[in-house]
MDAnalysis code that builds the backbone (N, CA, C; Angstrom):
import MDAnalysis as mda
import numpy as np

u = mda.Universe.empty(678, n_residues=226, atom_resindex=np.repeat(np.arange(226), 3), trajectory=True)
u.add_TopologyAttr("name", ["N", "CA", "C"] * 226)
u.add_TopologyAttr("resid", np.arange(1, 227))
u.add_TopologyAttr("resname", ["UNK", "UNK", "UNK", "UNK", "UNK", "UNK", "UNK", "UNK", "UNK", "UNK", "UNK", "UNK", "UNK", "UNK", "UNK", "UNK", "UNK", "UNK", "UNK", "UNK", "UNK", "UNK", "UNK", "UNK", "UNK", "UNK", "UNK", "UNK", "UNK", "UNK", "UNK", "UNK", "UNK", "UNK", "UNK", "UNK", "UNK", "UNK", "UNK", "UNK", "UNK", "UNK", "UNK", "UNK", "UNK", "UNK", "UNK", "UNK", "UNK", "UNK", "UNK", "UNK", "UNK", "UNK", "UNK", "UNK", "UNK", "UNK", "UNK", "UNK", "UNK", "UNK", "UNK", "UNK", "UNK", "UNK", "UNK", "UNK", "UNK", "UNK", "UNK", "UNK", "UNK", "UNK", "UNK", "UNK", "UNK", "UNK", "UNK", "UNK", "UNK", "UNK", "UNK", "UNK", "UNK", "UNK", "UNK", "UNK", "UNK", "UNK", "UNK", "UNK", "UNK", "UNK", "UNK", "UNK", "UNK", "UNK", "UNK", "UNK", "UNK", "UNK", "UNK", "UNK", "UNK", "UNK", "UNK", "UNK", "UNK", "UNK", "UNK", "UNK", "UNK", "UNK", "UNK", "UNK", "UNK", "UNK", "UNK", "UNK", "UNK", "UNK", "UNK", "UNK", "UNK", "UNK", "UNK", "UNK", "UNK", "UNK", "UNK", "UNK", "UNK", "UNK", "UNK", "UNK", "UNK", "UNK", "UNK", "UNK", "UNK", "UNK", "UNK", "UNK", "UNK", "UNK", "UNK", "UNK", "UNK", "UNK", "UNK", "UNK", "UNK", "UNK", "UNK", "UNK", "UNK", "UNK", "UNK", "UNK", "UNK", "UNK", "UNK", "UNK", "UNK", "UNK", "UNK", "UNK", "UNK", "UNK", "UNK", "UNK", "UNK", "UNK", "UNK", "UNK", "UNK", "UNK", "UNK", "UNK", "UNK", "UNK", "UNK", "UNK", "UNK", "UNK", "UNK", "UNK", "UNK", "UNK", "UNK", "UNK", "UNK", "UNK", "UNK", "UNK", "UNK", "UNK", "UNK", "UNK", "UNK", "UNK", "UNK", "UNK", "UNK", "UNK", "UNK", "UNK", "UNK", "UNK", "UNK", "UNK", "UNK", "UNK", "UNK", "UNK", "UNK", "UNK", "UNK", "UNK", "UNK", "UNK", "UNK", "UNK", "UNK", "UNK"])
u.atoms.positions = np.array([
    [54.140, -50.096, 153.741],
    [52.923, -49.412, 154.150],
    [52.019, -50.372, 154.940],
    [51.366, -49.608, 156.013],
    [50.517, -50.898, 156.889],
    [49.379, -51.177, 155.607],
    [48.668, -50.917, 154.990],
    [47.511, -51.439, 154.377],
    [48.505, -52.415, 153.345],
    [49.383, -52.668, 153.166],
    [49.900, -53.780, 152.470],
    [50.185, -54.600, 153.049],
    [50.813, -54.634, 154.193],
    [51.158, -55.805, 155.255],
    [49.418, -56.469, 156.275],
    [48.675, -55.778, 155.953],
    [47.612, -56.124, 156.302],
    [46.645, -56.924, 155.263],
    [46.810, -56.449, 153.788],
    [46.672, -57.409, 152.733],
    [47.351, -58.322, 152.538],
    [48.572, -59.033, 152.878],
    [49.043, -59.625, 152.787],
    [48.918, -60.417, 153.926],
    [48.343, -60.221, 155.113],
    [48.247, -61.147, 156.078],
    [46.421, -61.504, 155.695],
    [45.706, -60.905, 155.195],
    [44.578, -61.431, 154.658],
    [44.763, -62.484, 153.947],
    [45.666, -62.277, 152.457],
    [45.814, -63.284, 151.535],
    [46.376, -64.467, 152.329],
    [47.280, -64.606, 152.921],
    [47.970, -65.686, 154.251],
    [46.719, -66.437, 154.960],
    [45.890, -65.617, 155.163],
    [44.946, -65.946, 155.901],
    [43.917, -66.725, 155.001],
    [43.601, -66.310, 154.219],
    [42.450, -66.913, 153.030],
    [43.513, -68.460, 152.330],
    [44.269, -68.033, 152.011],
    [45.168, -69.378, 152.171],
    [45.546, -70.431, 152.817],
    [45.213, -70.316, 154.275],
    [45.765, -70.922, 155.247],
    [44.302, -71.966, 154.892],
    [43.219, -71.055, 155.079],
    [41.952, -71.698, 155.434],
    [41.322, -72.522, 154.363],
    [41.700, -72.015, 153.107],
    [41.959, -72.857, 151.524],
    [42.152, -74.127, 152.035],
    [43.743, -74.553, 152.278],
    [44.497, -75.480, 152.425],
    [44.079, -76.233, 153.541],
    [43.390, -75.544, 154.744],
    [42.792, -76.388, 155.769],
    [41.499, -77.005, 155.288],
    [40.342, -76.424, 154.444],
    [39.257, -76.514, 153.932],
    [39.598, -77.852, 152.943],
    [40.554, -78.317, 152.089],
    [41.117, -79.122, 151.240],
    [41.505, -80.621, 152.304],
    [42.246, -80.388, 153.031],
    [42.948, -81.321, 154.142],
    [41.236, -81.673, 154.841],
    [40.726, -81.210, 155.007],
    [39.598, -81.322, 155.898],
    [38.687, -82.130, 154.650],
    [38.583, -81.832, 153.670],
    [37.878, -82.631, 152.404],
    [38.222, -83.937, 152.598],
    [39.907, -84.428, 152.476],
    [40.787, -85.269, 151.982],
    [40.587, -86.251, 153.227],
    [40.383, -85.674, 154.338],
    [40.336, -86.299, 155.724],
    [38.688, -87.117, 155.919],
    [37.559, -86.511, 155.123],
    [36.689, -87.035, 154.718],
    [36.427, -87.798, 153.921],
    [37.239, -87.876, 153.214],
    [36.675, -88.813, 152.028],
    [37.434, -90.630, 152.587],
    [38.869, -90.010, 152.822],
    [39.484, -91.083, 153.513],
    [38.691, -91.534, 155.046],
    [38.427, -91.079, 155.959],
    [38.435, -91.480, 157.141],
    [36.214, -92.280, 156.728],
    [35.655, -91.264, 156.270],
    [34.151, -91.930, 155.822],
    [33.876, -92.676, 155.158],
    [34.984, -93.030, 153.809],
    [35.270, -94.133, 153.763],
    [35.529, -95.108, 154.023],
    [35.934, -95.323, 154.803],
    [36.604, -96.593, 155.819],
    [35.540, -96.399, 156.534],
    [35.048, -95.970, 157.357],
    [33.817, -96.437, 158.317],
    [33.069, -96.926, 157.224],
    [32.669, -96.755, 155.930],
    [31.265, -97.409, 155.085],
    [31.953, -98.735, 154.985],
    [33.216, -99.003, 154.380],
    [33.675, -99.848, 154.663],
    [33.856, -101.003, 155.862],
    [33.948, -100.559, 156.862],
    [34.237, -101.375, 158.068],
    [32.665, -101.630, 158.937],
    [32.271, -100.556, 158.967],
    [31.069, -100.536, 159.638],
    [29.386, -100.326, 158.738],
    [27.929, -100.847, 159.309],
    [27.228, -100.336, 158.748],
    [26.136, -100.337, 160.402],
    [26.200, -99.445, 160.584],
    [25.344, -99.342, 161.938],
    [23.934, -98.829, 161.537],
    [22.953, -99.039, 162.798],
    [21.247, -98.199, 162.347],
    [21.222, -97.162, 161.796],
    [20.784, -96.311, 160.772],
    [21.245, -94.670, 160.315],
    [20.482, -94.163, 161.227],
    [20.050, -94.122, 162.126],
    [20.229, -93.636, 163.446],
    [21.019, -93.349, 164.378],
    [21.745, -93.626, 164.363],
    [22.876, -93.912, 165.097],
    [23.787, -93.158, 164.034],
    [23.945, -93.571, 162.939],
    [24.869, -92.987, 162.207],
    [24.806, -91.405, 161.826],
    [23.140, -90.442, 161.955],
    [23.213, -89.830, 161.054],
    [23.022, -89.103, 162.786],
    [22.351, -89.396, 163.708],
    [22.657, -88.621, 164.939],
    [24.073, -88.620, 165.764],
    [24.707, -89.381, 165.652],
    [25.959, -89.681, 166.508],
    [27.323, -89.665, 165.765],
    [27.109, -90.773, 164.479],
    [28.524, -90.937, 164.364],
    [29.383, -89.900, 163.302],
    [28.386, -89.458, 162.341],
    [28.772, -88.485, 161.342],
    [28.514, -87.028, 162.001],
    [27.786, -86.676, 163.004],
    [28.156, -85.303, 163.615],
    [29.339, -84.952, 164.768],
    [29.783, -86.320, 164.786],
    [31.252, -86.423, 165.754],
    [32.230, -86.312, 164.742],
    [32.222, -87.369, 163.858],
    [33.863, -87.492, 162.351],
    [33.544, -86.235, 161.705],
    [32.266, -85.481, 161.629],
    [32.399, -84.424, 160.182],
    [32.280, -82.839, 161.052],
    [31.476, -82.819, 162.309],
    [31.392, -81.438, 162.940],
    [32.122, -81.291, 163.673],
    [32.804, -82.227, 164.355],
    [33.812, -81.859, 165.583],
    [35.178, -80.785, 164.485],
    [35.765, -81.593, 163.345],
    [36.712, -80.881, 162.738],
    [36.535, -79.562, 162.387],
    [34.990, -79.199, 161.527],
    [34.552, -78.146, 161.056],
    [35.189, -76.966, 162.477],
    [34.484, -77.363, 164.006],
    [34.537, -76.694, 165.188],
    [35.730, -76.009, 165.474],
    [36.695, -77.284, 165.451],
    [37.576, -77.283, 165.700],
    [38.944, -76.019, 164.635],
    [38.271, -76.611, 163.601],
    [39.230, -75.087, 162.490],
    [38.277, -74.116, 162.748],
    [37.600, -73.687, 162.934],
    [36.684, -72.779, 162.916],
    [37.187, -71.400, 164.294],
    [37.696, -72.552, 165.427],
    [38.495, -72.113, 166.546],
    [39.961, -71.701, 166.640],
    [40.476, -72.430, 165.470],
    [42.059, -71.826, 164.785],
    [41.800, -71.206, 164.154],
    [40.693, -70.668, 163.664],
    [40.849, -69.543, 162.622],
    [40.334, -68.387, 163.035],
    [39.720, -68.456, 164.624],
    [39.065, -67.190, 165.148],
    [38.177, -66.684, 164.069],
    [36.861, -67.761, 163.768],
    [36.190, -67.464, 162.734],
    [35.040, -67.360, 163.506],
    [34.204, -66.255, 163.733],
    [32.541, -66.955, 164.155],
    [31.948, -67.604, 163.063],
    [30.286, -68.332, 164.037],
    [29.827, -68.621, 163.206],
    [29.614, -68.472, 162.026],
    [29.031, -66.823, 161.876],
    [27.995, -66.658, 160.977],
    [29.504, -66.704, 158.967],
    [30.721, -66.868, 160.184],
    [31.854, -67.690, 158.419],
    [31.034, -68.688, 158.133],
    [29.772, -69.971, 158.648],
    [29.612, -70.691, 158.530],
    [28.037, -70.947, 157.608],
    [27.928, -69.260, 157.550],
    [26.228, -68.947, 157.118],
    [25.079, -68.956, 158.276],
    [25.887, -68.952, 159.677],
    [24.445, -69.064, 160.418],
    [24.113, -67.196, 160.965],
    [23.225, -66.986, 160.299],
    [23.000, -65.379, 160.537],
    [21.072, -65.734, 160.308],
    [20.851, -64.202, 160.471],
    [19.639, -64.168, 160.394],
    [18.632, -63.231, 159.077],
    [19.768, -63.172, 158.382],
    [19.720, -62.421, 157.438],
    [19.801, -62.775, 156.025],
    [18.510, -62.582, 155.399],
    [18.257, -63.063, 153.829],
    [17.742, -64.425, 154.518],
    [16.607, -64.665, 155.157],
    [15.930, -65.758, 155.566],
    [15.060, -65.694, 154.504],
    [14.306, -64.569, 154.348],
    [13.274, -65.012, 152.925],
    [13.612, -65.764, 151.807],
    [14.946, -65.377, 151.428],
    [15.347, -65.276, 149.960],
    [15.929, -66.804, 150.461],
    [16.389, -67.434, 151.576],
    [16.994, -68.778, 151.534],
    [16.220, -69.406, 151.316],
    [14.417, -69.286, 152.131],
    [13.425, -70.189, 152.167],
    [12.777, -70.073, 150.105],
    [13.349, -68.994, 149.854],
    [12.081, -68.687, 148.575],
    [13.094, -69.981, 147.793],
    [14.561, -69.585, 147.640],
    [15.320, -70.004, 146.353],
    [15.477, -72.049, 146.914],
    [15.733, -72.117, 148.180],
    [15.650, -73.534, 148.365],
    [14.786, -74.316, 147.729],
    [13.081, -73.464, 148.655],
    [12.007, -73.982, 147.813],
    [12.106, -73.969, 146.055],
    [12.133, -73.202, 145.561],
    [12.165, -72.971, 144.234],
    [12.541, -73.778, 143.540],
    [14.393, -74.013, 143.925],
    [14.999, -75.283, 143.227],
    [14.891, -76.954, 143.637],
    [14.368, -76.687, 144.652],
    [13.905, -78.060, 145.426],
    [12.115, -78.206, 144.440],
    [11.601, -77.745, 144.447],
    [10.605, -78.473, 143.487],
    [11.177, -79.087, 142.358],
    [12.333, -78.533, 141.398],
    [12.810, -79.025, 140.151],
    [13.692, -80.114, 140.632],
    [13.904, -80.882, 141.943],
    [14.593, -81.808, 142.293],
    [12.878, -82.867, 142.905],
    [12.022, -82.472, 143.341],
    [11.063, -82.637, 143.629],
    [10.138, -83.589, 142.262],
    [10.233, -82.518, 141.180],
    [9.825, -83.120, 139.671],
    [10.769, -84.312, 139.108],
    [12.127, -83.955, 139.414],
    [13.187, -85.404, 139.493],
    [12.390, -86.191, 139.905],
    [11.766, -86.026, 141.356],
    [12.059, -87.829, 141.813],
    [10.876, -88.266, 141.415],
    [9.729, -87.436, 140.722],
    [8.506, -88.526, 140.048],
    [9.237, -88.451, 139.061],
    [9.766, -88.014, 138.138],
    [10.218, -89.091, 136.920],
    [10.913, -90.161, 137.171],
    [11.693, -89.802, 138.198],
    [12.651, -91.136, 137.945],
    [11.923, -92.460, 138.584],
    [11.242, -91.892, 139.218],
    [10.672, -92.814, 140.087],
    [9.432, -93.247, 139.339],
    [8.550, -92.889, 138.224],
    [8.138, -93.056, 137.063],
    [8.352, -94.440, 136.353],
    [10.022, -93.839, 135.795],
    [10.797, -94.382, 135.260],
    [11.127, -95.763, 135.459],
    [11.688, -96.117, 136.842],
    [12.014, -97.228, 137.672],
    [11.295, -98.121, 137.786],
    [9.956, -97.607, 137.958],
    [8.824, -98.212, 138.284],
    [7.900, -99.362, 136.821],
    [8.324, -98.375, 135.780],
    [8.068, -99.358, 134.859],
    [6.425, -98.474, 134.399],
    [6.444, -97.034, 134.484],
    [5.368, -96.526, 133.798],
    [4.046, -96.403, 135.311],
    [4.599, -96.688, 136.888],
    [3.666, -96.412, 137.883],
    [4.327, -95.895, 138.880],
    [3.607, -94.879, 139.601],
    [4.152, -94.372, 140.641],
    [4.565, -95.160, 141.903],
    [5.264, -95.165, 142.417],
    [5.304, -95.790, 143.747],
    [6.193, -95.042, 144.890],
    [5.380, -94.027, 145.451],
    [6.185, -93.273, 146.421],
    [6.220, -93.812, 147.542],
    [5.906, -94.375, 147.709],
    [6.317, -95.233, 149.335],
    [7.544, -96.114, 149.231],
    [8.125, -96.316, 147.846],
    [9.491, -97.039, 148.033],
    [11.004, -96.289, 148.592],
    [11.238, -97.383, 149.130],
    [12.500, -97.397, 149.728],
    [12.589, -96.558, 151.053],
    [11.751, -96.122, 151.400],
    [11.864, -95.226, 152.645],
    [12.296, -95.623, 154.018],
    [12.377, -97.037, 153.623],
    [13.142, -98.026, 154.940],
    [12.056, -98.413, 156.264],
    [12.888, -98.928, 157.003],
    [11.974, -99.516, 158.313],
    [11.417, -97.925, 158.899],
    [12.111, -97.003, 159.207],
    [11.679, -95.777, 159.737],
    [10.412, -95.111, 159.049],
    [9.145, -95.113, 160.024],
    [7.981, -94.187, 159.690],
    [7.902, -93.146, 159.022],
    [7.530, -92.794, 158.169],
    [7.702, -91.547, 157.152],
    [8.276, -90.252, 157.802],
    [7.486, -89.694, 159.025],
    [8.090, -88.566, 159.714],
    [9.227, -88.568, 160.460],
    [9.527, -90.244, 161.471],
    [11.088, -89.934, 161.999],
    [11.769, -89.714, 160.386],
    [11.669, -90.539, 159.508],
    [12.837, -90.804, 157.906],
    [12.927, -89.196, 157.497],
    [11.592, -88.282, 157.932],
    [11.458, -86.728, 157.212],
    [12.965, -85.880, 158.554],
    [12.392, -86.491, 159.650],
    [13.039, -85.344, 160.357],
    [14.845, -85.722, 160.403],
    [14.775, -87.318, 160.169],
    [16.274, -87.458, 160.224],
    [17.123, -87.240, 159.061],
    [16.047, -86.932, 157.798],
    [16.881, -85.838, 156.918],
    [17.319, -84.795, 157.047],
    [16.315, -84.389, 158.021],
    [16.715, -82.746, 158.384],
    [17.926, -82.666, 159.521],
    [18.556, -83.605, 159.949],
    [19.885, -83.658, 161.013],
    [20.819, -84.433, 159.875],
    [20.422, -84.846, 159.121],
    [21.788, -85.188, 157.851],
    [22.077, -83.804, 157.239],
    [21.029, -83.237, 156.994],
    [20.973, -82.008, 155.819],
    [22.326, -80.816, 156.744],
    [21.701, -81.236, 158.055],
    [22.247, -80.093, 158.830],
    [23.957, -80.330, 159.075],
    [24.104, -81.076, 159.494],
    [25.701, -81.760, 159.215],
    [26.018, -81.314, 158.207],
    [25.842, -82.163, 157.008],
    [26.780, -82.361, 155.556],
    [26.415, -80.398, 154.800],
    [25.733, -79.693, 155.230],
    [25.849, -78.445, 154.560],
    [26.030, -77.817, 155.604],
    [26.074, -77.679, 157.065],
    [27.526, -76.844, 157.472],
    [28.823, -77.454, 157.237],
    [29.266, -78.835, 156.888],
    [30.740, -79.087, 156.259],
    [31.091, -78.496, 155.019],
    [30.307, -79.197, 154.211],
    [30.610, -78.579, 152.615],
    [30.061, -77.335, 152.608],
    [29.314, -76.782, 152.516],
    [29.002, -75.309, 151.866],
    [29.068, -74.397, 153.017],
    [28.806, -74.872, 154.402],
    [29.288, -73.939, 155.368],
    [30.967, -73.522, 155.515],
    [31.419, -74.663, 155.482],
    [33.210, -74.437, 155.690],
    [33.754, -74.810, 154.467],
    [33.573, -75.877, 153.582],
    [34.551, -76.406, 152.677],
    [34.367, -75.139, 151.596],
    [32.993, -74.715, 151.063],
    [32.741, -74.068, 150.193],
    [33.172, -72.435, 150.264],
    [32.656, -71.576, 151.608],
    [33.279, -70.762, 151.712],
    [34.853, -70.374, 151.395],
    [35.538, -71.328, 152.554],
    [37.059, -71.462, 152.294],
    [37.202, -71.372, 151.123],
    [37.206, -72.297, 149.856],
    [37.889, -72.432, 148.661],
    [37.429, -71.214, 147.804],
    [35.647, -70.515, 148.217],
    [35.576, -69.318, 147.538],
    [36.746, -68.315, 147.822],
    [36.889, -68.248, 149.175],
    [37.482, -66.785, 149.716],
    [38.890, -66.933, 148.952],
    [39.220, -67.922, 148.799],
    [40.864, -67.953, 148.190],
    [40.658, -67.904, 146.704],
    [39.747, -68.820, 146.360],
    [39.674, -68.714, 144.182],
    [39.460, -67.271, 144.074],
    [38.629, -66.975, 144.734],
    [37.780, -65.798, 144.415],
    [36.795, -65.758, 143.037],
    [36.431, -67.713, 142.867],
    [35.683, -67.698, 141.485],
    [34.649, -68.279, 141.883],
    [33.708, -67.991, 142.136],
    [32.391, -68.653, 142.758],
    [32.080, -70.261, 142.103],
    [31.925, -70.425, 140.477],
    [31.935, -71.265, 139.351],
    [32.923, -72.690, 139.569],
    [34.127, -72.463, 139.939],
    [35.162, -73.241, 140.205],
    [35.325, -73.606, 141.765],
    [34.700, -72.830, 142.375],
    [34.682, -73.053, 143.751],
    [33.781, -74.105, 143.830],
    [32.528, -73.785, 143.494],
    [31.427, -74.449, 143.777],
    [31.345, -76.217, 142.738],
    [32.415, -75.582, 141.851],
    [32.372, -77.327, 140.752],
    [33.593, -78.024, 141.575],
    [34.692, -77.195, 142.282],
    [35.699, -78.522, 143.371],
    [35.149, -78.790, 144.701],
    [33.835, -78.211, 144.916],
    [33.134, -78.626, 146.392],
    [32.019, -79.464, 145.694],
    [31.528, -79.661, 144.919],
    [30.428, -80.534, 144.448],
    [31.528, -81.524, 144.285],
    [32.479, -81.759, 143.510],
    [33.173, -82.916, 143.246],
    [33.577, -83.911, 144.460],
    [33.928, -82.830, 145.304],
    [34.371, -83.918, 146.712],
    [32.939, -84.389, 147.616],
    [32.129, -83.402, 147.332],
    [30.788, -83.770, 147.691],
    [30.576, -85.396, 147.365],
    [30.550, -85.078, 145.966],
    [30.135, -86.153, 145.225],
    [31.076, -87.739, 145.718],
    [32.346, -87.912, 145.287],
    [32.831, -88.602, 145.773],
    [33.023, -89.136, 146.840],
    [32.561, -88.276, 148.710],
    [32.289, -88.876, 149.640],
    [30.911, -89.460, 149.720],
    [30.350, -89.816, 148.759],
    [28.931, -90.474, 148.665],
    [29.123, -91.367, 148.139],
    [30.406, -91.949, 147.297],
    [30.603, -93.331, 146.287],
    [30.959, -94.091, 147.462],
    [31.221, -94.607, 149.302],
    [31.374, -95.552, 149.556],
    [30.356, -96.168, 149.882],
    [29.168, -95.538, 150.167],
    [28.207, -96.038, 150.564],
    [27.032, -97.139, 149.043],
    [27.450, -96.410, 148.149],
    [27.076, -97.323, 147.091],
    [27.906, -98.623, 146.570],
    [28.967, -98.589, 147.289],
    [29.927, -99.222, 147.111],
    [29.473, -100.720, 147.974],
    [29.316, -100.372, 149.502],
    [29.996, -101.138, 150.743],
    [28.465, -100.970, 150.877],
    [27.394, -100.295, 151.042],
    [26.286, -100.716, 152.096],
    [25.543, -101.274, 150.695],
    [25.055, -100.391, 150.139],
    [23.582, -100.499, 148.988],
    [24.237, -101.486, 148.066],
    [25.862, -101.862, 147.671],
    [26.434, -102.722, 147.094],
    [25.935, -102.535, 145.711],
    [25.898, -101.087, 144.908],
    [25.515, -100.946, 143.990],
    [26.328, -101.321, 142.507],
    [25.400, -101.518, 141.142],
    [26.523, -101.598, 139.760],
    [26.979, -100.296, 139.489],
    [28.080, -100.432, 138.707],
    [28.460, -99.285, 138.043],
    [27.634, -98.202, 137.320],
    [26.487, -98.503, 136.519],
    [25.883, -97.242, 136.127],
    [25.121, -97.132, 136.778],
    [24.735, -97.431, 137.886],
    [23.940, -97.196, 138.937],
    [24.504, -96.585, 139.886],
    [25.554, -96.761, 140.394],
    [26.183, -95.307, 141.136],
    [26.409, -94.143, 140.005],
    [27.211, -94.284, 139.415],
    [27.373, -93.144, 137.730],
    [25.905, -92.421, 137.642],
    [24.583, -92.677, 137.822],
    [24.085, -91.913, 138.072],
    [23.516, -91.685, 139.525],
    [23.655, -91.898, 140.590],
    [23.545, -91.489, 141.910],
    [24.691, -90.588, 141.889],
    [26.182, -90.527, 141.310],
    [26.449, -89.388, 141.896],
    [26.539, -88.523, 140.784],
    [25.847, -88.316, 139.592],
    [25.734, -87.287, 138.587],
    [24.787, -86.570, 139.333],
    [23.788, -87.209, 139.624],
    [22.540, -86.798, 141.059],
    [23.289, -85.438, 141.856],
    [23.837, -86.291, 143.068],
    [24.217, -85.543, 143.630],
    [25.438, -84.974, 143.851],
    [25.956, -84.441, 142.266],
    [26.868, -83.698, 141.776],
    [25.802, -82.215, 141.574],
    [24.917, -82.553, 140.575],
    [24.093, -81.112, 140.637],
    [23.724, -80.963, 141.859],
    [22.700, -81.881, 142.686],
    [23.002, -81.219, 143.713],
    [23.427, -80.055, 144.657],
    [24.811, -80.902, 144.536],
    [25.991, -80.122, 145.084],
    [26.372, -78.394, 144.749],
    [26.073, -78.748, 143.281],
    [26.181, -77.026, 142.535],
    [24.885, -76.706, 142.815],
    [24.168, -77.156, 142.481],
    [22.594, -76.132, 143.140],
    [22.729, -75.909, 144.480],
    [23.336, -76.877, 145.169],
    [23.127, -76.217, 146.638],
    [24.191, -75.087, 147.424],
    [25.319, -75.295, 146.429],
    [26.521, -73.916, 146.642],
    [25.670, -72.837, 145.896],
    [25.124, -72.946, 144.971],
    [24.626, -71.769, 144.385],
    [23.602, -71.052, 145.244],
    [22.845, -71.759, 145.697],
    [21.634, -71.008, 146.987],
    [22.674, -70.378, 147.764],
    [23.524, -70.899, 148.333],
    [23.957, -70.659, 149.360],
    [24.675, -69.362, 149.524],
    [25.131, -69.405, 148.014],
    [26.377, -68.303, 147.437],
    [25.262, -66.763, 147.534],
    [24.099, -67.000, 146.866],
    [23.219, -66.107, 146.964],
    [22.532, -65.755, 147.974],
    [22.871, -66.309, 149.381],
    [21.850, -65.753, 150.528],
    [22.634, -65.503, 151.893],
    [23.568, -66.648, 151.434],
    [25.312, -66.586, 152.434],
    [24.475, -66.692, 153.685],
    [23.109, -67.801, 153.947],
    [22.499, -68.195, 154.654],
    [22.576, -69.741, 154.630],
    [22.662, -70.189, 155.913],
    [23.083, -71.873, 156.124],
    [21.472, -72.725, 155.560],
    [20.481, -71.530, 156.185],
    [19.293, -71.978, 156.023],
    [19.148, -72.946, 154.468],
    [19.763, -72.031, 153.653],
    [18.544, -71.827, 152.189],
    [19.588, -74.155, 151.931],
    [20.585, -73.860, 151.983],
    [21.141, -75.421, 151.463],
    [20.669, -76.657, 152.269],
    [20.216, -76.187, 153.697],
    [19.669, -77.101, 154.516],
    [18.251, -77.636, 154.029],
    [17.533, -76.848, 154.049],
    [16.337, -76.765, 153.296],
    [16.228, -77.555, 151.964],
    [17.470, -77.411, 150.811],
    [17.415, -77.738, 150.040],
    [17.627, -79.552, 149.819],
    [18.240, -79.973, 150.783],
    [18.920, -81.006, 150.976],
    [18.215, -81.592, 151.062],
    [16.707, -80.865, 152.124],
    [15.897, -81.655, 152.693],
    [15.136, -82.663, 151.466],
    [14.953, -81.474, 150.670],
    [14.283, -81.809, 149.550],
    [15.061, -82.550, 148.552],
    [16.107, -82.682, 148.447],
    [16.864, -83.551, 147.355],
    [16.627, -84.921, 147.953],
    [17.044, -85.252, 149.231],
    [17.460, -86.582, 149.513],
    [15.742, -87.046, 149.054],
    [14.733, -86.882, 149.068],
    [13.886, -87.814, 148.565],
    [13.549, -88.389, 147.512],
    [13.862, -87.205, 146.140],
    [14.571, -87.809, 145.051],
    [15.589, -89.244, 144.942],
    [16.387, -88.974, 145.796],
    [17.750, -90.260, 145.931],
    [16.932, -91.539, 146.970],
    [15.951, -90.877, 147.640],
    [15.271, -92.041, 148.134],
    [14.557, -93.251, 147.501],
    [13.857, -91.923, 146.446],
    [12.754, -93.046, 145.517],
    [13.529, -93.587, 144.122],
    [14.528, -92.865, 144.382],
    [15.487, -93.484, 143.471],
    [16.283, -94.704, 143.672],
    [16.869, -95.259, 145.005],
    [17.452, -96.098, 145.278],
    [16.120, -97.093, 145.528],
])
């Protein structure tokens, strides 16, 4: 019957893009690794040039074998409220993170001006917002979708895309910040929730907006944290 041979080239299809979405993980963790390793250039340079060439060109590129438009990627215009309401929402409770921890660190005093680097508060604000934009159309735009459409378990989808999340963030604690062991152990417990809070917005608005947004707001937590 055609409606079976047409389900069956769906399932083929949701599979294909599974297995490309996985390879495309595996190709990240290995290939961004080795640059933290080999290289540490201005994050200028890195977060405008070199990580939207290694991490968006591929996304593009399957995106074009799969005769996928964008909006597979969450870019639509639809459920903009609900991305801006729920980003904001859970981004304050990442927001309340970074004065405790930063509390914490501090030894019982605030100090929000740490670590924010040589960059002026507003370029450091806006060049979060071109990291944010990269790393959540990879993961939750392509990696996350893909592995939903094939699990078909939102829960498990979103805990094997936080995991690889997570783990392409251990070279840089490794090789640049040259961090100890329970000191990465919690940078990436960090941004392991994260990761599930930010598939979860995303899952609910199936808008690129609401995780971009959210990102914005996490990385300052991990700022005043490092």
């Amino acid at each position: 019957m055609q409606w079976i041979s047409v389900l069956k080239d769906v399932n083929l299809s949701k599979m294909r893009n599974f297995k490309n979405a996985v390879k495309f993980a595996v190709y990240l963790l290995i290939v961004w690794g080795f640059y933290r390793f080999l290289f540490q250039l201005p994050e200028v340079v890195e977060e405008l040039i070199i990580k939207p060439i290694l991490w968006l060109t591929p996304v593009f590129y399957l995106l074009y074998k799969e005769k996928a438009s964008l909006s597979s990627l969450g870019f639509t215009f639809k459920n903009l409220f609900p991305a801006v309401y729920y980003s904001i929402g859970l981004g304050l409770v990442f927001v309340f993170e970074a004065l405790i921890i930063n509390l914490i660190k501090y030894k019982g005093e605030f100090n929000l001006g740490a670590n924010i680097g040589s960059l002026p508060f507003l370029s450091a604000f806006w060049l979060s917002f071109a990291t944010a934009i990269t790393e959540e159309i990879t993961f939750r735009g392509y990696i996350f979708t893909r592995v939903w459409g094939y699990l078909k378990n939102e829960l498990w989808s979103n805990i094997l895309t936080s995991l690889f999340w997570a783990l392409i963030h251990l070279p840089i604690t490794i090789f640049v910040w040259k961090w100890g062991i329970s000191e990465s152990l919690i940078y990436l417990a960090l941004t392991t929730i994260f990761g599930v809070g930010s598939a979860f917005v995303f899952a609910r608005t199936k808008n690129i907006l609401s995780p971009i947004l959210l990102h914005v707001l996490w990385q300052w937590p991990i700022i005043l944290f490092r």
